[in-house]
N, C-alpha and C positions, 0 to 999 in steps of 0.2 A: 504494500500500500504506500508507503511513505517514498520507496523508491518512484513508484509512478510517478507521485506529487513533486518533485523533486526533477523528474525528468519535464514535466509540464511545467516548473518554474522556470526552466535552462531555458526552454523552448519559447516562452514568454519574455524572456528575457534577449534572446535572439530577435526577436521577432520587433519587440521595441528596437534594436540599436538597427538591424533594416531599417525600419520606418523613420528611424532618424537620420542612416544615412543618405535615406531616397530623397526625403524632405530637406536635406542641406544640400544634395546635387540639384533638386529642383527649382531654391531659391537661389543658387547662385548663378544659374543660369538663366532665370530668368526676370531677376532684377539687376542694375548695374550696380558696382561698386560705391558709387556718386550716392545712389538711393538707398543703401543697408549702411550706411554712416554717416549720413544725415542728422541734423539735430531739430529741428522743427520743432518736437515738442519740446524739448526742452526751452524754445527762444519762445513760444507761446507762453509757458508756464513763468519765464524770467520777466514778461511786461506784462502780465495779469498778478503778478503778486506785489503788493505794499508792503513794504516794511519801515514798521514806524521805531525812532531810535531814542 
């Protein structure tokens, strides 16, 4: 029993780091470098915040 469980975590585990390395070939190829380091929000968030001293 535990052995199965064990072989279905491996498996599960495999199966995420695919998905993650599909989904990083997919974003790098189809966003450019310019647009995944981008800061945007962060210059929205730096002239919508007051700070009072």
């Amino acid at each position: 029993m535990w052995v199965y469980l064990t072989y279905l975590c491996w498996a599960v585990c495999v199966g995420l780091g695919g998905w993650m390395l599909f989904d990083w070939y997919k974003i790098d190829t189809t966003y450019s470098e310019d647009t995944l380091t981008s800061s945007r929000e962060g210059e929205i968030e730096a002239v919508s915040e007051k700070h009072k001293v």
